[in-house]
TIVO-2410 file (N, C-alpha, C; in nm, 3 decimals):
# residues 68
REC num residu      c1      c2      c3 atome chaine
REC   1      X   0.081  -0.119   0.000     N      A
REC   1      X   0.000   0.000   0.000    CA      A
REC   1      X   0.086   0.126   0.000     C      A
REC   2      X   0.163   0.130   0.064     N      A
REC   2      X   0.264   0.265   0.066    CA      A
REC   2      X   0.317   0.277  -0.049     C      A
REC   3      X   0.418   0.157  -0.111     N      A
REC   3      X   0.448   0.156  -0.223    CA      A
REC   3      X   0.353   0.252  -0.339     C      A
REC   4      X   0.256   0.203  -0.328     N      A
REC   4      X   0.162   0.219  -0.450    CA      A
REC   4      X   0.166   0.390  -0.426     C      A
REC   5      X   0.077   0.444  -0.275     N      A
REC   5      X   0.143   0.569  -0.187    CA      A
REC   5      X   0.220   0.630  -0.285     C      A
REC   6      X   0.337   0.616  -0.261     N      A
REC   6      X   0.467   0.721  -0.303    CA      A
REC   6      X   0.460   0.726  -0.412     C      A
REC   7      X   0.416   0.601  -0.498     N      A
REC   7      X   0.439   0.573  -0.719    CA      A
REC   7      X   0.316   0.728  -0.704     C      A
REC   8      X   0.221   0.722  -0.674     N      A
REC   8      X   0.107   0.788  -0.641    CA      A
REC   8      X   0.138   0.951  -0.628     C      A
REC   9      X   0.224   0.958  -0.533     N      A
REC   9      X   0.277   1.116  -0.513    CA      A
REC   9      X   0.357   1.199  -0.583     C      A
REC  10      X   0.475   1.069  -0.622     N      A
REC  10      X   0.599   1.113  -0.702    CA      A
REC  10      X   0.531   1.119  -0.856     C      A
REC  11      X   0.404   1.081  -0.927     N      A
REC  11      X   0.331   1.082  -1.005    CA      A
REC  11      X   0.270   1.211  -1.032     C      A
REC  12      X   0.216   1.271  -0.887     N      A
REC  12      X   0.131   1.384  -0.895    CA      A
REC  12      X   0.205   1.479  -0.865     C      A
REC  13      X   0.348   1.545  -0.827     N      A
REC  13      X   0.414   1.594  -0.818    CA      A
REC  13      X   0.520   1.600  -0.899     C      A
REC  14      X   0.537   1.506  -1.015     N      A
REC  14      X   0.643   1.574  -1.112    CA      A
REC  14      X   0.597   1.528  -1.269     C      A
REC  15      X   0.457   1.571  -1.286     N      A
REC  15      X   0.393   1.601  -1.400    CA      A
REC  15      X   0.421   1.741  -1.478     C      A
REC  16      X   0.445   1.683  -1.584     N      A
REC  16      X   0.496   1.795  -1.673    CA      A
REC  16      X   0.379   1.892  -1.729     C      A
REC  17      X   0.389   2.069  -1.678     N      A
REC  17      X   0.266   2.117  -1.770    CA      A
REC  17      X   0.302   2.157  -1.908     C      A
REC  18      X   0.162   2.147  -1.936     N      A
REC  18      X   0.179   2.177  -2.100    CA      A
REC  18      X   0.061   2.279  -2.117     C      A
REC  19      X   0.113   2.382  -2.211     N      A
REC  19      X   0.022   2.518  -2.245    CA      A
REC  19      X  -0.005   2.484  -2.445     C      A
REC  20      X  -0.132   2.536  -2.420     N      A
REC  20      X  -0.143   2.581  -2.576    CA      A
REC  20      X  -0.189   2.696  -2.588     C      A
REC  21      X  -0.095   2.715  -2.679     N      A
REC  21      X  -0.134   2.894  -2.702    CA      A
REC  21      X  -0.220   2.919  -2.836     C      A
REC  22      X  -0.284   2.850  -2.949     N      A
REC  22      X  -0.362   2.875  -3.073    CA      A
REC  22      X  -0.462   2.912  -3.042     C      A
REC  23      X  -0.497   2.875  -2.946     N      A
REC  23      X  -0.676   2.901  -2.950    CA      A
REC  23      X  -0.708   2.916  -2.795     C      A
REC  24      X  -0.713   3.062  -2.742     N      A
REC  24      X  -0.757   3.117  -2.645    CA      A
REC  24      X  -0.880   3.074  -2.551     C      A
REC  25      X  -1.002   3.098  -2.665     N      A
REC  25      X  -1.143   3.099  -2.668    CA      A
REC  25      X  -1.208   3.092  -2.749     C      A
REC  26      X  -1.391   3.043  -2.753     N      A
REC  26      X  -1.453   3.108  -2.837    CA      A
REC  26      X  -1.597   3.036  -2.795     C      A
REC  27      X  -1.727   3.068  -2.882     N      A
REC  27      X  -1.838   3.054  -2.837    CA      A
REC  27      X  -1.927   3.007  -2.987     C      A
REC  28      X  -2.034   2.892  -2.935     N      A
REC  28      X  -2.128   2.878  -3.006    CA      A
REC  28      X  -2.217   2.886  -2.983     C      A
REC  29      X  -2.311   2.948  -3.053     N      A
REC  29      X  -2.446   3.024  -3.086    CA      A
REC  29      X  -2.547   2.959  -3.179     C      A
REC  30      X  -2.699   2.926  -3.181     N      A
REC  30      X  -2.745   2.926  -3.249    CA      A
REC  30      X  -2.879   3.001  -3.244     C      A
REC  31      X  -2.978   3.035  -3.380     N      A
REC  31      X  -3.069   3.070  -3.392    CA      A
REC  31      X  -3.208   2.987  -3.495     C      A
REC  32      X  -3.278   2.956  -3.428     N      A
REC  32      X  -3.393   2.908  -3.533    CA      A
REC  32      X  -3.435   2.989  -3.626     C      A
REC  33      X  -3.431   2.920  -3.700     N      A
REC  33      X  -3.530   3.037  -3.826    CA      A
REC  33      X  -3.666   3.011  -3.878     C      A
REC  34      X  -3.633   2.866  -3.943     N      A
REC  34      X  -3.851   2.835  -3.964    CA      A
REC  34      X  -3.779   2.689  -4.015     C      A
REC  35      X  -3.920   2.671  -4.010     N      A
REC  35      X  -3.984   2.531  -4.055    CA      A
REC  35      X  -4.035   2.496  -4.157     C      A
REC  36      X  -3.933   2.414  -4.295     N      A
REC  36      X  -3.915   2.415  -4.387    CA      A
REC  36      X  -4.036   2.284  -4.447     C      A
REC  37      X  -4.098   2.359  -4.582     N      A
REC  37      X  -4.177   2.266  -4.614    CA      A
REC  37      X  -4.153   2.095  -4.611     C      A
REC  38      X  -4.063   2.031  -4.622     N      A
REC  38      X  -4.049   1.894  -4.582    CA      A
REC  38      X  -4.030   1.847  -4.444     C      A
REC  39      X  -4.087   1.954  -4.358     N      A
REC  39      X  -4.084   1.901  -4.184    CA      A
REC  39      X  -3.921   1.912  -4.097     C      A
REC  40      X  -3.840   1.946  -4.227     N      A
REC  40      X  -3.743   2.025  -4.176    CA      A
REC  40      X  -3.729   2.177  -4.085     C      A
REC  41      X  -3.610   2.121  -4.011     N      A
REC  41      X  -3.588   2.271  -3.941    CA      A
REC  41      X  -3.452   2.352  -3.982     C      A
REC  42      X  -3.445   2.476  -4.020     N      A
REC  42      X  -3.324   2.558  -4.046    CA      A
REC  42      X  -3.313   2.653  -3.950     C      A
REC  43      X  -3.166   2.642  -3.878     N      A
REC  43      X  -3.122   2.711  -3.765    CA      A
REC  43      X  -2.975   2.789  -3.858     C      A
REC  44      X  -2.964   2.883  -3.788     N      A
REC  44      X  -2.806   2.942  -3.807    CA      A
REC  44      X  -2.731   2.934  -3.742     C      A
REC  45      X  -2.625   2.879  -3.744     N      A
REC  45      X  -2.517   2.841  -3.646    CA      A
REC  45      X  -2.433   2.905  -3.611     C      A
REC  46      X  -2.355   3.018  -3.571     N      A
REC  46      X  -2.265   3.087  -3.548    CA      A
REC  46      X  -2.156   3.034  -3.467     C      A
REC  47      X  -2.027   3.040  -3.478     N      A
REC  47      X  -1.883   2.974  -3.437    CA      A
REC  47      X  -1.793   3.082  -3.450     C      A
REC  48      X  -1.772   3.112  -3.330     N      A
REC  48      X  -1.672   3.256  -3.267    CA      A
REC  48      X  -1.555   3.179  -3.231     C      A
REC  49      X  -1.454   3.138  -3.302     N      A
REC  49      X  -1.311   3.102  -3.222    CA      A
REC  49      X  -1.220   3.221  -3.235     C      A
REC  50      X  -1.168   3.223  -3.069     N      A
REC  50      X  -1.040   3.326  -3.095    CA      A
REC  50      X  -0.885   3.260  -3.030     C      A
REC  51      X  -0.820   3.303  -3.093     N      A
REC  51      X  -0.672   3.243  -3.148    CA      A
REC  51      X  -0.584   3.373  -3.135     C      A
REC  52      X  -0.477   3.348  -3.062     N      A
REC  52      X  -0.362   3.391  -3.041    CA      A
REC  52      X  -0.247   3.395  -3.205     C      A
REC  53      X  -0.279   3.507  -3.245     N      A
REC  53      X  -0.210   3.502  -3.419    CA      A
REC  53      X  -0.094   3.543  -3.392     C      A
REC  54      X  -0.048   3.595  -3.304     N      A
REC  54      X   0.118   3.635  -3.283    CA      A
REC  54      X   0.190   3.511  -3.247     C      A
REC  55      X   0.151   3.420  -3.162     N      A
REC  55      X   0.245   3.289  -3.123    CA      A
REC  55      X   0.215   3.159  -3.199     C      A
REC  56      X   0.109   3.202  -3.274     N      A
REC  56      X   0.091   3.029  -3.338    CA      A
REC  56      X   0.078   3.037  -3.515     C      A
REC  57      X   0.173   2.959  -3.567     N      A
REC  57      X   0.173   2.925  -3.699    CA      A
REC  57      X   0.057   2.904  -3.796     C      A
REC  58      X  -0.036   2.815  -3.689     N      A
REC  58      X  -0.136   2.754  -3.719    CA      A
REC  58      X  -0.198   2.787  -3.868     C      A
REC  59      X  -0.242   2.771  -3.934     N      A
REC  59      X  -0.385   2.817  -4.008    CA      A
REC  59      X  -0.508   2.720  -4.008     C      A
REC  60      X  -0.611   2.863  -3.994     N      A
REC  60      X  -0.748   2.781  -3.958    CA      A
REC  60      X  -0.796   2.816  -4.144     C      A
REC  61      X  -0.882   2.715  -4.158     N      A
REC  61      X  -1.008   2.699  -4.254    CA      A
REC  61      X  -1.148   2.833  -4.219     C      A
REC  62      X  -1.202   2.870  -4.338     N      A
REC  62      X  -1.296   2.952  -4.279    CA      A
REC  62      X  -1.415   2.857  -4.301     C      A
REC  63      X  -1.401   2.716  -4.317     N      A
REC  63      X  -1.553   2.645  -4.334    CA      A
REC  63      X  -1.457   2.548  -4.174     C      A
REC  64      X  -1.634   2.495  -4.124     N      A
REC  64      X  -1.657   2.384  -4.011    CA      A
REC  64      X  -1.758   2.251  -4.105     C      A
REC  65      X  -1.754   2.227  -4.058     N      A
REC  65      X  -1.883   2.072  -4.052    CA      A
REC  65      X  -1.931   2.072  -3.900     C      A
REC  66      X  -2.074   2.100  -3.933     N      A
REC  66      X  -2.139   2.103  -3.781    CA      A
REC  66      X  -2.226   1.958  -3.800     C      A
REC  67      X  -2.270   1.891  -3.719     N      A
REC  67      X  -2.369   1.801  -3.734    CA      A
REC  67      X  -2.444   1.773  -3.579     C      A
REC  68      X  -2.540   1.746  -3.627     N      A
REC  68      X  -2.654   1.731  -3.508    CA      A
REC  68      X  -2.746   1.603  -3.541     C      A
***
């Protein structure tokens, strides 16, 4: 039991952190709009990501794939 103890401590005490800096924040939004003659529904989806452009190489796409 102690054994296990210390693997346990020396585990949680010399974990390495790791930061990402590309992508700060961001928020999703939606809005209904109507109810489409085949019993469909059309909503608008809005996708706010914000990204740190001075430290990261990255490039983003301006299209997503949302699915529900």
């Amino acid at each position: 039991m102690t054994k296990h103890l210390g693997s346990l401590i020396l585990i949680v005490f010399t974990t390495i952190s790791s930061l990402a800096s590309h992508i700060t924040g961001g928020e999703i939004s939606y809005e209904y709009l109507r109810q489409l003659p085949n019993v469909d529904y059309q909503y608008k989806i809005e996708v706010r990501l914000l990204r740190d452009a001075l430290n990261s190489e990255i490039g983003f796409s301006n299209e997503i794939s949302v699915g529900l």
